[in-house]
C-alpha positions as CSV (number, residue, x, y, z in Angstrom):
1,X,0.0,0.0,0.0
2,X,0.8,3.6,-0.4
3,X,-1.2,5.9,1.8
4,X,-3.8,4.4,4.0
5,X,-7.5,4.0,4.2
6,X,-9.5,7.2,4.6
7,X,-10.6,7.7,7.9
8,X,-14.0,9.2,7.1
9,X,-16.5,9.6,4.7
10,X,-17.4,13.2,3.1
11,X,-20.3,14.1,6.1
12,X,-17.7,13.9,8.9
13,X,-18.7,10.6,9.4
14,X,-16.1,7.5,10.4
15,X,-15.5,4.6,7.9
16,X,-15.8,1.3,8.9
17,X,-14.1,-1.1,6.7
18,X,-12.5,-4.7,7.2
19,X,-9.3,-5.1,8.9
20,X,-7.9,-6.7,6.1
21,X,-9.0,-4.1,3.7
22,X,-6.2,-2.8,0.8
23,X,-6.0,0.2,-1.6
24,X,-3.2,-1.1,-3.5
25,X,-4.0,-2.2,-7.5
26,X,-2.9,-5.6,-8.4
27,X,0.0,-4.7,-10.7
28,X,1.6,-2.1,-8.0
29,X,4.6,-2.9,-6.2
30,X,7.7,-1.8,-4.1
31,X,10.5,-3.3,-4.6
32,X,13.8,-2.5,-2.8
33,X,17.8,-3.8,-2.5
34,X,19.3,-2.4,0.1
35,X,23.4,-3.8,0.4
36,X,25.3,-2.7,4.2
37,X,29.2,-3.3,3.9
38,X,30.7,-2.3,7.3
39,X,34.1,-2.9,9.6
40,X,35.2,-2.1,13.2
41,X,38.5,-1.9,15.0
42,X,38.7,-1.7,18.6
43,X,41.2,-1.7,21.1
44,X,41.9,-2.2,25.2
45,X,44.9,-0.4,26.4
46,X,47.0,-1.2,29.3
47,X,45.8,1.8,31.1
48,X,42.1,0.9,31.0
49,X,41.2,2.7,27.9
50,X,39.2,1.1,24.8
51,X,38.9,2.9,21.7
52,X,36.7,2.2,18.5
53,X,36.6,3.0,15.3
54,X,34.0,1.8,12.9
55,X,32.7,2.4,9.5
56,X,29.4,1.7,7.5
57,X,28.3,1.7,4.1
58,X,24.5,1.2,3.2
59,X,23.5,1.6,-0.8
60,X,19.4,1.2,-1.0
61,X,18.1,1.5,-4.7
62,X,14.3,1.3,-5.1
63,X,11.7,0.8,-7.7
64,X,8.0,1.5,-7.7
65,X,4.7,1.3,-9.3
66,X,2.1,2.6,-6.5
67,X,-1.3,3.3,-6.4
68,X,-2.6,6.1,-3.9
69,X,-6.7,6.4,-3.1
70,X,-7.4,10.2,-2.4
71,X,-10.5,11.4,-1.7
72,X,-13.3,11.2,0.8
73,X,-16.1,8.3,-0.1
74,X,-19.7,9.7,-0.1
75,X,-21.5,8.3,2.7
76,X,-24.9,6.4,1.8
77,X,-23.8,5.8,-1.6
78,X,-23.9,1.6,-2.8
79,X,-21.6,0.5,-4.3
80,X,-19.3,3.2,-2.3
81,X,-17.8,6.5,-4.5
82,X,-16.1,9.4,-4.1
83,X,-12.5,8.2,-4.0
84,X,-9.8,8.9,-6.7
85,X,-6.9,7.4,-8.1
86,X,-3.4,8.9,-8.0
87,X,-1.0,6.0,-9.7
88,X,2.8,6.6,-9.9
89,X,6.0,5.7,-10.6
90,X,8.7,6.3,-8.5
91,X,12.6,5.5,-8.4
92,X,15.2,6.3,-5.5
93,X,19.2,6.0,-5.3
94,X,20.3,6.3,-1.8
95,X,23.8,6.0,0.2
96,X,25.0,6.6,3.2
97,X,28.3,6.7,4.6
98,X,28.8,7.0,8.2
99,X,32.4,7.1,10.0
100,X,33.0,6.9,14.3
101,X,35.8,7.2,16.2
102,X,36.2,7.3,20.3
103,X,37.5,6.6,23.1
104,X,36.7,5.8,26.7
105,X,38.7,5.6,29.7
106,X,40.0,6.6,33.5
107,X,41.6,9.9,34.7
108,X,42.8,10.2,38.0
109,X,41.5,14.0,39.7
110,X,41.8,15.1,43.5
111,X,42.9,11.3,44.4
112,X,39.9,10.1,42.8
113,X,39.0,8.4,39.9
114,X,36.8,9.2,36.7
115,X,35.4,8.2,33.4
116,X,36.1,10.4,30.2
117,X,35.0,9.2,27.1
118,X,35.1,11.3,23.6
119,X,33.8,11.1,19.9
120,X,33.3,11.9,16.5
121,X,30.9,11.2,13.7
122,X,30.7,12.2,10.0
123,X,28.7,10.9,7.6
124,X,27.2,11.2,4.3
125,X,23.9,10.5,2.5
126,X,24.1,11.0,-1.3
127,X,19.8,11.1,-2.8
128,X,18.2,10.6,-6.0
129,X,14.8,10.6,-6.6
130,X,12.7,10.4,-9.6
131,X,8.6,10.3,-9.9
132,X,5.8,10.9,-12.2
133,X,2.4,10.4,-11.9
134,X,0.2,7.7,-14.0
135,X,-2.0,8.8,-16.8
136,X,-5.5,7.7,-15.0
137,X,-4.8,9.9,-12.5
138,X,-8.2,11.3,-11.0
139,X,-10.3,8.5,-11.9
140,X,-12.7,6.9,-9.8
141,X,-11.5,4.1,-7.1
142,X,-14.4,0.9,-7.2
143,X,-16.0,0.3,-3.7
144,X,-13.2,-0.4,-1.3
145,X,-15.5,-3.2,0.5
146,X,-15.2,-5.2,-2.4
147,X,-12.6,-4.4,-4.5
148,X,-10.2,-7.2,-5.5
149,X,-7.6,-4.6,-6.5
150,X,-8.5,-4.7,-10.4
151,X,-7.5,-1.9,-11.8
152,X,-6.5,-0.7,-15.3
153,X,-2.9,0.4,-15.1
154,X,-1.5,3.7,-16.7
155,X,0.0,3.9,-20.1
156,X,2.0,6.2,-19.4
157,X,4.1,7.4,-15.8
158,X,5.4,10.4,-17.4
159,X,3.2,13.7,-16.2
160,X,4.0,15.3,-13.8
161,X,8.0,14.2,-13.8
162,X,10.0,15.3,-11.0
163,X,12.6,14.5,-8.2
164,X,16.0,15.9,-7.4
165,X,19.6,15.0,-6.3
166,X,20.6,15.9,-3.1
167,X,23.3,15.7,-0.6
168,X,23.6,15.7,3.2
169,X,26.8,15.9,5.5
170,X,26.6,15.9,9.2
171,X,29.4,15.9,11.3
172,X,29.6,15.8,15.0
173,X,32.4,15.5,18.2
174,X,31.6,15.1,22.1
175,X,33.1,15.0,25.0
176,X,31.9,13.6,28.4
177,X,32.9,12.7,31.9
178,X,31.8,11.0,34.9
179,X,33.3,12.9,38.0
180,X,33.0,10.4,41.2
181,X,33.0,13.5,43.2
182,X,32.3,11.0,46.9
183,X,31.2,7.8,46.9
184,X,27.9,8.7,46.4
185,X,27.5,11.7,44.7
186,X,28.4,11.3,40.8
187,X,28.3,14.4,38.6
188,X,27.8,13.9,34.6
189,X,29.0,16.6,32.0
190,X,29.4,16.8,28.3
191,X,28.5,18.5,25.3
192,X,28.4,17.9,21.7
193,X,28.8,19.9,18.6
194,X,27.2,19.0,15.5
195,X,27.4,20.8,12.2
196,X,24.5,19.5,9.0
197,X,25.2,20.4,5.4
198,X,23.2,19.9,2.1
199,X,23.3,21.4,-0.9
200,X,21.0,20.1,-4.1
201,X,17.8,20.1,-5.0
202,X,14.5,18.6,-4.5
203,X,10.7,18.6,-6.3
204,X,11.7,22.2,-8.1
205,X,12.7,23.5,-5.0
206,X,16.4,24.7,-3.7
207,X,17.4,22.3,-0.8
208,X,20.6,24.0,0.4
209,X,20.7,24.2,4.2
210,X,24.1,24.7,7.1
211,X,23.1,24.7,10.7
212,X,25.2,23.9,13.7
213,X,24.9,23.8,17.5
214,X,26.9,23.2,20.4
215,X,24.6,20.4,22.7
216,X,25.3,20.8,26.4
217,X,24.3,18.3,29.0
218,X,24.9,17.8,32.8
219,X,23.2,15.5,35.3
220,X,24.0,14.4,39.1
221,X,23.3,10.9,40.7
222,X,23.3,11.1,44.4
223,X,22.7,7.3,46.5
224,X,21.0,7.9,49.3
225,X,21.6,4.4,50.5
226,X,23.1,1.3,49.0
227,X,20.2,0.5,47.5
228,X,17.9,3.9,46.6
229,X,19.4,6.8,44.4
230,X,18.4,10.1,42.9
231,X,19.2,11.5,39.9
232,X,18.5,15.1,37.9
233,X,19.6,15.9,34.3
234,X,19.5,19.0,31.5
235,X,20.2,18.6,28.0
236,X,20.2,20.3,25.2
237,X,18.3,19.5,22.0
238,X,19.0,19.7,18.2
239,X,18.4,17.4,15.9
240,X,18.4,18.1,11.9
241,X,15.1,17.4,9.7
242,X,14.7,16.5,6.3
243,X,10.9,17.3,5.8
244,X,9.5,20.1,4.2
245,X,8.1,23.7,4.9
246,X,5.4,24.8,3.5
247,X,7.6,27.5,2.1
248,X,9.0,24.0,0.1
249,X,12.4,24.8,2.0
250,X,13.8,22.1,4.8
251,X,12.4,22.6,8.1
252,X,14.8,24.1,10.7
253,X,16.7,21.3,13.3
254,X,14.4,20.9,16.1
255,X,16.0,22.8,19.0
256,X,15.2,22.9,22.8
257,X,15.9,21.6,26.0
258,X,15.0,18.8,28.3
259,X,15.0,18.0,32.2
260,X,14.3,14.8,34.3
261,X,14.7,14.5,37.7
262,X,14.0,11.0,39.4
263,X,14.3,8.1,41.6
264,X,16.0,4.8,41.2
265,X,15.3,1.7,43.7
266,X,17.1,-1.8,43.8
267,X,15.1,-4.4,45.3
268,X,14.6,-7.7,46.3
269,X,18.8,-8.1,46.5
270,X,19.4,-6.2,43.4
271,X,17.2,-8.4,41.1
272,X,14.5,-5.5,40.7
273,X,15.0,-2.3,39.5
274,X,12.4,0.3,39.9
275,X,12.8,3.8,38.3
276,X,10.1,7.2,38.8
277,X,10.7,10.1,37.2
278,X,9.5,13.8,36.0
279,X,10.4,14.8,32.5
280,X,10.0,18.3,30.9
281,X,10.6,19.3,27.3
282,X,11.1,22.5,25.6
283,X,11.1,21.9,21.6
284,X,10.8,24.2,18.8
285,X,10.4,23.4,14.8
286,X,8.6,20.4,15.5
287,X,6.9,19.0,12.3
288,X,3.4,18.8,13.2
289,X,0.8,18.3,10.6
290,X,1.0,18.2,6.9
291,X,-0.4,18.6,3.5
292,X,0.0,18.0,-0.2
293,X,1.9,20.8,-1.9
294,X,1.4,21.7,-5.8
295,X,4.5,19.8,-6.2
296,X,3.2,16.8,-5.4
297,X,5.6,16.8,-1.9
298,X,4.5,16.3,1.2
299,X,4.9,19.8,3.2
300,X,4.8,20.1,6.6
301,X,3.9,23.4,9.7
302,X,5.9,23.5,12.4
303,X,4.4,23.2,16.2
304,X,6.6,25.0,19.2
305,X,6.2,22.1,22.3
306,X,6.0,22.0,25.7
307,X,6.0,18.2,27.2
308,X,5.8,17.5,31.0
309,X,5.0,14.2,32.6
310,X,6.0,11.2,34.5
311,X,7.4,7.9,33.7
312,X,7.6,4.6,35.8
313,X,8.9,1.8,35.3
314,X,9.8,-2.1,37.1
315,X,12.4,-4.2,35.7
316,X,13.9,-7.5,36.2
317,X,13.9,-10.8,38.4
318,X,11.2,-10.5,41.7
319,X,11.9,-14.4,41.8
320,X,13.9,-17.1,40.4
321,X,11.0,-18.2,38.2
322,X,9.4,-14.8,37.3
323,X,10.8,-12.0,34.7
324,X,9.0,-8.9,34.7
325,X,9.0,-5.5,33.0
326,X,6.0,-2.8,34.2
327,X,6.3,0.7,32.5
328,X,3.3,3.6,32.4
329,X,4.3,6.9,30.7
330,X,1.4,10.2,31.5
331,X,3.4,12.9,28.7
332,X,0.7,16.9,28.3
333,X,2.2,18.2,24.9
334,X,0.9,21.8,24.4
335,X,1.6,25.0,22.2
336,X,4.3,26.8,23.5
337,X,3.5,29.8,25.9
338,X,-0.4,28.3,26.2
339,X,-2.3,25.7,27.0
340,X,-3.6,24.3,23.6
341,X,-3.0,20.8,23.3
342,X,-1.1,20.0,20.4
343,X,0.4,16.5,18.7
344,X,-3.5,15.0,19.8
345,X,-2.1,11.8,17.6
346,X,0.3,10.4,20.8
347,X,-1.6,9.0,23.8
348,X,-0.9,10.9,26.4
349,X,-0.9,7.6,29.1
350,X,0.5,4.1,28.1
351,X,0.8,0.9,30.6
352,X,3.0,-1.7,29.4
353,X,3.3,-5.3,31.4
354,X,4.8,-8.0,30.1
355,X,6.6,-11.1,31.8
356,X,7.6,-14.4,32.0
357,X,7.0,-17.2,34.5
358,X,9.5,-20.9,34.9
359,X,6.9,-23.7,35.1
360,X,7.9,-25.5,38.8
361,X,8.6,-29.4,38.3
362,X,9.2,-28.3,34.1
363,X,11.9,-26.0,34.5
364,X,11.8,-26.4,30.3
365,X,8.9,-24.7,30.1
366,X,8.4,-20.6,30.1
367,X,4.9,-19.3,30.0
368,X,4.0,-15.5,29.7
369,X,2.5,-12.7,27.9
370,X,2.2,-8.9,27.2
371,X,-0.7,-6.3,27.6
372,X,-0.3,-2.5,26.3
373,X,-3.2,-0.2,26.9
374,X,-3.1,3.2,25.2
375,X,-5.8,6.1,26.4
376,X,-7.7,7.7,23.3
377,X,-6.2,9.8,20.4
378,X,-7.4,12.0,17.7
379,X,-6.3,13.9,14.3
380,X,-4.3,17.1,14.5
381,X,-7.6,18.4,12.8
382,X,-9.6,15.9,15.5
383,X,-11.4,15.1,12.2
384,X,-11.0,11.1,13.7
385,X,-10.8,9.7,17.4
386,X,-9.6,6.4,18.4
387,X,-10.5,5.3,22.1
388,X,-8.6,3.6,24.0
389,X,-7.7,0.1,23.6
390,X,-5.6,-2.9,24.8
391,X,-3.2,-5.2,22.9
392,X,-2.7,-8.8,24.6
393,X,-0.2,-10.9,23.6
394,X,0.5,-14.8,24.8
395,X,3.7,-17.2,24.7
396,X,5.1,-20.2,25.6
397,X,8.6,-21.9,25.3
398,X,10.0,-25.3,25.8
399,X,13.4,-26.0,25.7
400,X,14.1,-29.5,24.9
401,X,18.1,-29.3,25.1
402,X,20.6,-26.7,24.5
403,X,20.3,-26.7,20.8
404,X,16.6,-27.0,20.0
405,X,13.2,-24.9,21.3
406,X,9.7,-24.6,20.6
407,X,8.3,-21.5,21.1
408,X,4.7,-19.9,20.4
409,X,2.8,-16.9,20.6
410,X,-0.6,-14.9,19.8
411,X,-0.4,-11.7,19.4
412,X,-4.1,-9.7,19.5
413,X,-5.3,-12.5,21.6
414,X,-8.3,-10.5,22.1
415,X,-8.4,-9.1,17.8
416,X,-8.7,-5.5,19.3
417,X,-9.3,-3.5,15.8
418,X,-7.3,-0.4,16.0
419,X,-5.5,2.5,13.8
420,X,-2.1,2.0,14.6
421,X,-1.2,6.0,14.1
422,X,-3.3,9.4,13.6
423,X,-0.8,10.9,12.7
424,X,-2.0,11.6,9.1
425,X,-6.0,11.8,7.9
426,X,-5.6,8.5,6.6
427,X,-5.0,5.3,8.9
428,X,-3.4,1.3,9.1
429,X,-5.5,-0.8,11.2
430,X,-3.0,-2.9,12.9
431,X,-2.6,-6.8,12.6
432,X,-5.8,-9.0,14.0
433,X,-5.5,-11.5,16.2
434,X,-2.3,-13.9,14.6
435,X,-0.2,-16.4,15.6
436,X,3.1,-18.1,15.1
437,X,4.9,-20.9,16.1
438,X,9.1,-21.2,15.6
439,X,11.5,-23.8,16.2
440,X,14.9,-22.6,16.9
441,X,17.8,-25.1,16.2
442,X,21.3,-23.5,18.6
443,X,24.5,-25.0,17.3
């Protein structure tokens, strides 16, 4: 598929079509070879320092007939209308080239001792695109309910030609310590600089862009006993986008900052570890909701964030026979400097549970499972909402020796039909209910 089903129909109403339902045309397809070459060298010297240097290589080449649906379907009519078809062709060219060096190690300050470790990064990505549109574009799309995916393909993929060659270089260095300032207070701090190039072009429009920014980040760890610790950290943000403005020029690097302050807890003779925390984020540039420019490009605005919540989490071993991992994440993203919500497509809480449990008198065996609940989301536009739902998964292992196991699993035990993202006014429902079943041969 390329693009989604629509969401609703032209009266505001929701669709509600099979899980299984598809919008691409029998003769589309996407077909990609993607080749990674890479190598490392590391190192331990006799003074406790390790260094690493590594490079990688990825060439992706892809190769495309798609068929996209636009369009809202008119509510009441049978068979369904009101959708459009947008066929195209499209071809991409893409490497990337990515060195690292660094280097971490002890230093001896005040009679104590301390971690440094420092880096560097440079890499590039050489782009070409091509794409044209099909010569049926605009016509009409059968039912979706009971399409088979016949469609007559173009004659022609040439209107509408465009694309663009384009190159991006990003180099970065750091630097960081640990100071073990007593034996329970540990103070972190570091900072990075990072510098993005590109120069080309892009859909008929100039893609030339240098940014840099110098990243700092601190943070403190204090134990308040052997086994209970607290912790605060600030960081800066910026990270480089490749999206479009609506202006059809690259969206500036995301830039902010971020705090946490929290609590860490060892239990049950350190086979538990149990983590609370505050989190705020400062973020500006964000890409936020997007549209179809006249290029045929996706453009996108730009949203200036606040995020503040709290995050908690379980981890590890209560017992012998039981491995468990608890997490629930509460995040409010709003409009900078207000209180409008913004970003409505994230759930703003999310429980995970998932664990294992060592069958007594058949120590072979492992049962366990997974449940995620999500609370409701909606469209940027809250055109769509989703309410919240639950995901349960179920396994089970037996290990017959040290080379073979049987393992299975169902995943959507309970076939919970969802949109797995809102992000766009189209939506994926996400797999039904499924199962598989693997044996695993260790030699």
């Amino acid at each position: 598929m390329w693009g989604a089903l629509p969401l609703t129909y032209d009266d505001g109403s929701y669709t509600d079509y099979d899980a299984s339902t598809s919008t691409a045309a029998d003769w589309s397809y996407w077909d990609t070879k993607k080749e990674t070459y890479f190598a490392q060298w590391q190192h331990s010297f006799d003074n406790g320092w390790e260094a690493t240097a590594s490079v990688d290589h990825t060439s992706t080449k892809q190769d495309s007939k798609l068929f996209y649906v636009y369009g809202s379907p008119v509510a009441g009519s049978d068979p369904e209308v009101g959708l459009l078809a947008y066929p195209s062709a499209y071809e991409q060219d893409l490497s990337v080239t990515q060195f690292n060096v660094n280097a971490t190690g002890p230093y001896t300050l005040a009679g104590r001792e301390h971690l440094l470790a420092i880096g560097a990064t440079a890499a590039r990505m050489k782009n070409s695109q091509l794409s044209g549109y099909g010569s049926r574009l605009g016509y009409p799309v059968p039912d979706l309910n009971t399409w088979d995916g016949s469609f007559e393909e173009p004659d022609i993929y040439g209107n509408g030609t465009s694309g663009g060659t384009f190159n991006d270089r990003l180099r970065s260095t750091y630097v960081a310590t640990r100071i073990d300032a007593t034996d329970a207070l540990n103070l972190f701090l570091g900072g990075s600089y990072t510098t993005v190039n590109t120069k080309g072009d892009s859909y008929g429009s100039e893609r030339d862009r240098d940014a840099s920014e110098v990243v700092p980040y601190l943070g403190a760890m204090y134990n308040l006993t052997d086994d209970v610790g607290v912790y605060a950290s600030y960081t800066g943000i910026f990270n480089p986008q490749n999206k479009l403005g609506t202006d059809n020029e690259l969206l500036d690097p995301v830039e902010g900052k971020a705090y946490e302050v929290g609590v860490k807890a060892s239990l049950f003779d350190d086979q538990l570890l149990a983590t609370a925390a505050v989190f705020y984020a400062d973020q500006d540039n964000v890409a936020g909701s997007s549209t179809v420019g006249g290029n045929g490009q996706t453009v996108y605005t730009t949203d200036d964030t606040n995020s503040r919540g709290i995050e908690l989490e379980v981890s590890g071993q209560p017992t012998p026979r039981i491995n468990l991992l608890a997490g629930f994440t509460h995040v409010d993203i709003v409009e900078s400097g207000t209180n409008d919500k913004v970003r409505l497509f994230e759930p703003r809480n999310v429980l995970r549970v998932s664990g294992t449990y060592q069958v007594p008198g058949v120590d072979q065996l492992k049962v366990g499972g997974s449940v995620r609940w999500q609370s409701k989301t909606t469209t940027d536009s809250e055109l769509y909402t989703q309410d919240a739902y639950t995901l349960v998964d179920l396994m089970a292992s037996y290990e017959f020796n040290d080379n073979w196991t049987l393992s299975g699993k169902i995943n959507n035990l309970t076939d919970e039909r969802y949109i797995n993202s809102l992000y766009w006014e189209q939506g994926f429902y996400g797999e039904p209910r499924n199962a598989t079943v693997t044996l695993t041969w260790n030699y």
